[in-house]
C-alpha positions in Angstrom: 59.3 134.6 -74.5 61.9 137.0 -75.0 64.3 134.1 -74.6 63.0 132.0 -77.3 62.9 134.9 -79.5 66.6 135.6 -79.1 67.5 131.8 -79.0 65.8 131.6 -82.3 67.9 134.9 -83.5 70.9 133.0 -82.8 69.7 129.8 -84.9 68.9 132.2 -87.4 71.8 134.2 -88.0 73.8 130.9 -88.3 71.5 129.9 -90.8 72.4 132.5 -93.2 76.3 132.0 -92.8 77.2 134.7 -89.8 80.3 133.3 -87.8 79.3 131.3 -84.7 81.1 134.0 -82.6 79.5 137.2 -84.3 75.9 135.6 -83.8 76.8 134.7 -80.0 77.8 138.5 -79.7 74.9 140.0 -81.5 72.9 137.8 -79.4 74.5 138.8 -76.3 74.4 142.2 -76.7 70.9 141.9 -77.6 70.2 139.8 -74.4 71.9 142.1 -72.7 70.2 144.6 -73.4 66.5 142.5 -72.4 67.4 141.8 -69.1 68.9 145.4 -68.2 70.1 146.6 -65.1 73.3 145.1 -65.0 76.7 146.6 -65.7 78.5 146.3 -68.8 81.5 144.3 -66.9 79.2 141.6 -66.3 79.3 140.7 -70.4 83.5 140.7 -70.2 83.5 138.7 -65.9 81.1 135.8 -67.5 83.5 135.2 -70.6 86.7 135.3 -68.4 84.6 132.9 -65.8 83.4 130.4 -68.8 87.3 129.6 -70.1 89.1 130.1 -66.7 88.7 126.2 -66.0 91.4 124.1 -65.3 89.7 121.5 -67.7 90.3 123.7 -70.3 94.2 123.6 -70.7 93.6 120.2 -72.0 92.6 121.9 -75.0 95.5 123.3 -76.3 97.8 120.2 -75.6 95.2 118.0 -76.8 95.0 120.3 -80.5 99.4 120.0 -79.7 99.7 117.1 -79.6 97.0 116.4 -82.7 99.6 118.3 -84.4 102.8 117.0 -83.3 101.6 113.1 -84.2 100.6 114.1 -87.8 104.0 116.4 -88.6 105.6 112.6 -86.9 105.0 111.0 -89.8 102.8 108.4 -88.0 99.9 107.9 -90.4 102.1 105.6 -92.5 102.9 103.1 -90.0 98.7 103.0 -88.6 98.1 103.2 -92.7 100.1 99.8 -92.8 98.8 98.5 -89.4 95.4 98.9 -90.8 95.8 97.3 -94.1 97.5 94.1 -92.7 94.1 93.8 -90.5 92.0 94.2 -92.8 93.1 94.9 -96.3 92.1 91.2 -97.7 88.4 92.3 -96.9 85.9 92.9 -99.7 86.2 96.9 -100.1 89.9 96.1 -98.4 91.2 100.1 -99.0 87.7 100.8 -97.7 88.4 99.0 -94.8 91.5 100.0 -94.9 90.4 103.9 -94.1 88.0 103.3 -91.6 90.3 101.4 -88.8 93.3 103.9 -90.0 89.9 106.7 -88.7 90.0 104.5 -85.4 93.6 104.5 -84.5 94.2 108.2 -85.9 90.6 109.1 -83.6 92.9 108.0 -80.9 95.8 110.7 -82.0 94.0 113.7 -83.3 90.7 114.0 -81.3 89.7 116.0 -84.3 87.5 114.7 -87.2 88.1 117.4 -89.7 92.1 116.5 -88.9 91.5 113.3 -89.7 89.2 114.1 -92.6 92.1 115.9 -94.1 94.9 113.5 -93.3 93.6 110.8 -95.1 91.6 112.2 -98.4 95.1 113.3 -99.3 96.6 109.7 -98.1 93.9 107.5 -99.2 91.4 108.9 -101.5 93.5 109.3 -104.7 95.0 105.0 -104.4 91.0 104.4 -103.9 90.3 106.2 -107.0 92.9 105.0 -108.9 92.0 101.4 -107.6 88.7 101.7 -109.4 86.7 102.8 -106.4 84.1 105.8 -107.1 85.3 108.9 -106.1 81.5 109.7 -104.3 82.1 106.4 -102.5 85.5 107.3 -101.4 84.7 110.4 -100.5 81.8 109.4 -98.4 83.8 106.9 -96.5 86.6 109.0 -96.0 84.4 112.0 -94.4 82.4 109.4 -92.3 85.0 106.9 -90.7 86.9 111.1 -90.0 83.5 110.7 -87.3 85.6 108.6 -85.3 88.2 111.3 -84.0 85.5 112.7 -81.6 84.6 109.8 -80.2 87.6 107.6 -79.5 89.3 109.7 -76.6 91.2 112.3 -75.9 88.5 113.8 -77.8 88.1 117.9 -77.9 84.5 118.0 -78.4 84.1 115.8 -75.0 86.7 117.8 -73.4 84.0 120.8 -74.3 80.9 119.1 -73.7 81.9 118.4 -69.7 83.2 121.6 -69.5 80.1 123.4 -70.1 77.9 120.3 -68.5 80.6 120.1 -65.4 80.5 116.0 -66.2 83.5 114.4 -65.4 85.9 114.4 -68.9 87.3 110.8 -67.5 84.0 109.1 -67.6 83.3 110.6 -70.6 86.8 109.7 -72.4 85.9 105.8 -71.1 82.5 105.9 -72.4 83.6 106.8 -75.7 85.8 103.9 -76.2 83.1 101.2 -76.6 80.9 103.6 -79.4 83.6 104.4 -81.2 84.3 100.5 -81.8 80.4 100.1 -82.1 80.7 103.1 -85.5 83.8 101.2 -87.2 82.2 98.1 -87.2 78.9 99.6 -88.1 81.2 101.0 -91.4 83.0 98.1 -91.7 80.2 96.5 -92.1 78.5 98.7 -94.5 82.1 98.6 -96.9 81.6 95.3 -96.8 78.3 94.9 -98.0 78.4 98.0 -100.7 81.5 96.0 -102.0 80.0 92.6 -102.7 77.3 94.6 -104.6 79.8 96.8 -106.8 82.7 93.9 -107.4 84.9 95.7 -104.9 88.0 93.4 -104.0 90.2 92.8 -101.3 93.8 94.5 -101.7 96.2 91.4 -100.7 95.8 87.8 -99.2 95.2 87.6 -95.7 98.6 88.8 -93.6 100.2 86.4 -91.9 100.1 86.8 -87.5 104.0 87.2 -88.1 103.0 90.6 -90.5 100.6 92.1 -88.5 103.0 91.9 -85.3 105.5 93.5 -87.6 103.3 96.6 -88.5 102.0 96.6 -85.0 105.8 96.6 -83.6 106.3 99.6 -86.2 103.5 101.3 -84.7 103.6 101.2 -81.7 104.6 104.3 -79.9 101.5 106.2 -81.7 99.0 103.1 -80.2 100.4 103.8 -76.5 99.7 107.5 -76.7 95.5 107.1 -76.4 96.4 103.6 -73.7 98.4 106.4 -72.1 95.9 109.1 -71.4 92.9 107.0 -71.0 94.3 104.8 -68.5 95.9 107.6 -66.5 92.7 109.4 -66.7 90.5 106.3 -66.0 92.9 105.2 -62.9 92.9 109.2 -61.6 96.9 109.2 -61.9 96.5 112.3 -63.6 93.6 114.8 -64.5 92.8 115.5 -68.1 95.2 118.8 -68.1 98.0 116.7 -66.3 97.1 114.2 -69.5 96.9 116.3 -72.5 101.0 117.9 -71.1 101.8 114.2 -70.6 100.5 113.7 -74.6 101.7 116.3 -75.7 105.3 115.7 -74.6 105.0 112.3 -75.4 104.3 113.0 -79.1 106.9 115.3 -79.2 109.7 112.7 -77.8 108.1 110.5 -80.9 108.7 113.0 -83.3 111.6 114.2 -82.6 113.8 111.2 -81.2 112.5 108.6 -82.2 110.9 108.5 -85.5 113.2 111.3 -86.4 110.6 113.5 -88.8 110.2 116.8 -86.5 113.4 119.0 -86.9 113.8 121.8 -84.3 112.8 124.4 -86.7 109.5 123.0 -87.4 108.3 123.9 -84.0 107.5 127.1 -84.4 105.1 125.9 -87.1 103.7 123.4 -85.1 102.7 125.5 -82.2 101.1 128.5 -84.2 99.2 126.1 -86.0 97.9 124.7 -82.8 97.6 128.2 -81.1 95.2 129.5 -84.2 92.9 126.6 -83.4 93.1 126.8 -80.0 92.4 130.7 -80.1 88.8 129.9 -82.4 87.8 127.4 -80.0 88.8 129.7 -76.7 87.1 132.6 -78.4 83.5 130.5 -79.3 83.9 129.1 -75.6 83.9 132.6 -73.5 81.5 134.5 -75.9 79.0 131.1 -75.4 79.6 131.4 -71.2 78.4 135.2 -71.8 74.9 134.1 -74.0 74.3 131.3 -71.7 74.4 133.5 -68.4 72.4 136.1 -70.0 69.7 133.4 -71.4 69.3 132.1 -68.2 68.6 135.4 -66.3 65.9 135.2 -69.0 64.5 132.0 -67.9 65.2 129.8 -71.2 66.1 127.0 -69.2 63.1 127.1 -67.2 60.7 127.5 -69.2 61.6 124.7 -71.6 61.5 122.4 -68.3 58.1 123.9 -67.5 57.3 122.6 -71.0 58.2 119.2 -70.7 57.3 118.9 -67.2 53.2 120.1 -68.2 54.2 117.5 -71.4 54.6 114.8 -68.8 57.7 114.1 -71.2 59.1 110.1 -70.9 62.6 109.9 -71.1 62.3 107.9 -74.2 60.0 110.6 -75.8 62.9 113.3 -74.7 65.8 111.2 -75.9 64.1 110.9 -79.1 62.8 114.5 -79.7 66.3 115.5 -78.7 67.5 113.2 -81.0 65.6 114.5 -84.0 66.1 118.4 -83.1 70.0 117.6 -82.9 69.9 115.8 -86.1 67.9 118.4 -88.0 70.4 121.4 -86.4 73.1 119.5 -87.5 71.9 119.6 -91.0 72.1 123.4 -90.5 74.7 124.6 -87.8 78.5 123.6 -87.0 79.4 120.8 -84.6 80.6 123.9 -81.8 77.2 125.8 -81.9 75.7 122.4 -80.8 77.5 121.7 -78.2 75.5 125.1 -76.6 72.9 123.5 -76.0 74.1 121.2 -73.5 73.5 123.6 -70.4 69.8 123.8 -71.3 69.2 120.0 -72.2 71.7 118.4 -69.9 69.7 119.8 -66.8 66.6 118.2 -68.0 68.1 114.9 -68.8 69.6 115.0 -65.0 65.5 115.7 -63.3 64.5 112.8 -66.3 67.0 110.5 -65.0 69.4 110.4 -67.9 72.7 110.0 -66.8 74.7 113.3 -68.1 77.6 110.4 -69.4 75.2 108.9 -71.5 73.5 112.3 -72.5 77.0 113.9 -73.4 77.6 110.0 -75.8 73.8 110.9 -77.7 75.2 114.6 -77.9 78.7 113.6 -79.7 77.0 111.1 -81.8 74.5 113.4 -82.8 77.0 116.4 -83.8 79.7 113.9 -85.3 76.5 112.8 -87.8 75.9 116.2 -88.5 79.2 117.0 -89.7 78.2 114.3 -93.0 74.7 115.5 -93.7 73.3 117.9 -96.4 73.7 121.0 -96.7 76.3 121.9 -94.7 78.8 119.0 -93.6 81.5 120.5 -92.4 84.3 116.8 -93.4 82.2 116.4 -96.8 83.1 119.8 -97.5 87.0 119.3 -95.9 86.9 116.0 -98.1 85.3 117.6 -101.5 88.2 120.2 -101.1 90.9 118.5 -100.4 90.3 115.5 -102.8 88.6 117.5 -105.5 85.2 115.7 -105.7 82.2 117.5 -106.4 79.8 117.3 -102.6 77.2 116.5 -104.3 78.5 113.4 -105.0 79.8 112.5 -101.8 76.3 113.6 -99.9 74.6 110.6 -102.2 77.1 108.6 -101.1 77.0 109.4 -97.2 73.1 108.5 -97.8 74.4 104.7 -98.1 76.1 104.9 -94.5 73.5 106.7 -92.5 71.1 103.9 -92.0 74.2 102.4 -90.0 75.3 105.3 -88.0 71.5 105.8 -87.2 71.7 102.4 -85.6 74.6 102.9 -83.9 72.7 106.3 -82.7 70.0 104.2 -81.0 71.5 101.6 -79.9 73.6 104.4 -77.5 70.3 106.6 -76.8 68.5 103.6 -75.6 70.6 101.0 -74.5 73.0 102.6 -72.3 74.4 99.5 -70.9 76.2 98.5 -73.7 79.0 101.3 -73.2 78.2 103.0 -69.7 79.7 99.0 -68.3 83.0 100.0 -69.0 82.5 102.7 -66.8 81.7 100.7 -63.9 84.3 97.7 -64.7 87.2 100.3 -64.2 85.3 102.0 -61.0 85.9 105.6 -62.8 
């Protein structure tokens, strides 16, 4: 009981705006505390332990390299890519933004990155081509989605960390969802157009274009090919990738394309230090609350639960579903991601494979980050474009039905993404 209780502390001081690493503290002194007996060392040895994982120096090359591609001056050229593909579709700037979402989620691995890269690249020619801001705004916040889930992706990188599921299976899994949420979009652009008069931008590019923005684009399309299929063929482990990405994107940037001078380095590898210092930081504090919940027997008393439930796997997926969805409404993508050392044992003794589990987990979070009332790239996207939330959180209501398709389709129809896994014999 005096698990629950703190668990529900934590949920609680999130709710009324505490920083994710001030409630884990709290909550881990207060655990700490509960259990008793132990020395004091034991709180600083479990934080140490939960970030000293070789897996986890993919983090900052991965945020590096995020921010190396985007000073490269490469969201022009996948801008141009993605508008000869699809840029004669009804809603074509629409359309436009969500593939540029799916090459970029293949770059960044970040969705509030991408949610900022392109409401100041696309949302104000959306506007000003008679689009409505809320619309724009919505689409711009939801294709951002895709950064998570096309690999390298951070939150993946996280997720089998604190899981220990392999971050190559997880990176291939990814691929075919990711595809399976830009269409869903796509799809949904296309009918909200036809209903509101929206037009394609251009005629349909000839083979002979495409190739052309495709040839201009290139090095920034082999950097995902690179890591994935290194990762997929175990050439290289994720750490050994993100080093590889990393000084891939900086050969782009600076040789290459010509846009990173030497003095903008400095910059560059603050900006990803900062990020990679929050994200270290809510890591080892979360190792510490875990440990200390577990000597407290949350773990096992929520199997107890569903084991006296006689819980399906079909009932858990779906009340797991629901609980993820509602926290999301409510709690940053990170603090989720804390619950997979609880759930992810009790999808293992269900028979949910942990691959899949971790996909239903992204999706989940990455759906989250849209919804009311506090979406983290609707907010990133109201600030950065100027449009009142409000009005992009009605909009975002016209995609859900589609991302909540895509959502079931992965939580109960594995097959259609977990085959790639097999094909490849990750």
């Amino acid at each position: 009981m005096d698990a629950v209780l703190l668990f529900g502390v934590f949920l609680l001081l999130l709710l009324i705006g505490i920083p994710i690493v001030a409630a884990l503290a709290a909550s881990s002194i207060a655990a700490y505390l509960l259990v008793g007996g132990l020395p004091a060392v034991t709180l600083t040895q479990n934080a140490i332990f939960g970030i000293d994982k070789f897996v986890l120096l993919s983090v900052p090359l991965f945020i590096l390299t995020g921010e190396l591609m985007n000073a490269s001056g490469i969201s022009v050229r996948l801008f141009d890519l993605a508008s000869a593909l699809v840029g004669h579709l009804r809603g074509g700037l629409a359309q436009v933004n969500v593939v540029a979402n799916l090459f970029l989620g293949g770059i960044s691995g970040s969705s509030s990155a991408d949610a900022a890269l392109t409401s100041k690249v696309l949302i104000p020619s959306m506007v000003a081509r008679g689009y409505g801001a809320g619309f724009a705004g919505a689409i711009t916040a939801a294709a951002a989605m895709l950064g998570p889930i096309i690999p390298p992706s951070i939150a993946m990188i996280l997720y089998g960390s604190v899981a220990n599921v392999s971050i190559g299976k997880l990176f291939i899994a990814g691929i075919v969802p990711g595809f399976m949420v830009a269409f869903a979009l796509g799809l949904t652009v296309w009918l909200i157009s036809v209903r509101r008069g929206y037009r394609g931008e251009h005629a349909r590019a000839s083979w002979r274009e495409v190739m052309r923005c495709a040839g201009r684009a290139a090095w920034a399309l082999l950097l995902p090919v690179i890591v994935v299929v290194g990762i997929a063929f175990g050439i290289v482990t994720p750490t050994e990738a993100g080093a590889i990405a990393a000084a891939y994107a900086a050969l782009i940037g600076s040789f290459i394309y010509r846009t990173i001078r030497l003095a903008d380095y400095p910059r560059l590898l603050l900006d990803a230090a900062v990020d990679t210092s929050i994200v270290m930081l809510i890591v080892a504090v979360a190792a510490t609350f875990t440990f200390l919940i577990t000597l407290l027997g949350l773990p096992q008393q929520v199997a107890a639960h569903i084991a006296q439930q006689s819980t399906s796997p079909a009932m858990f997926l779906l009340a797991v579903n629901f609980a993820l969805l509602f926290a999301g409404m409510l709690m940053e993508a990170t603090a989720l991601l804390l619950t997979a050392p609880i759930l992810v044992p009790i999808a293992v003794r269900l028979g949910i494979d942990p691959v899949h589990f971790g996909m239903i987990m992204v999706l989940n979070i990455m759906i989250g980050t849209l919804t009311p009332p506090f979406g983290q790239s609707a907010f990133i996207v109201s600030a950065i474009a100027r449009i009142p939330v409000e009005r992009i959180f009605g909009n975002i209501l016209l995609v859900l039905p589609a991302l909540l398709l895509v959502l079931a389709i992965v939580a109960y129809l594995p097959g259609t993404f977990l085959w790639l896994i097999a094909v490849l014999g990750v």
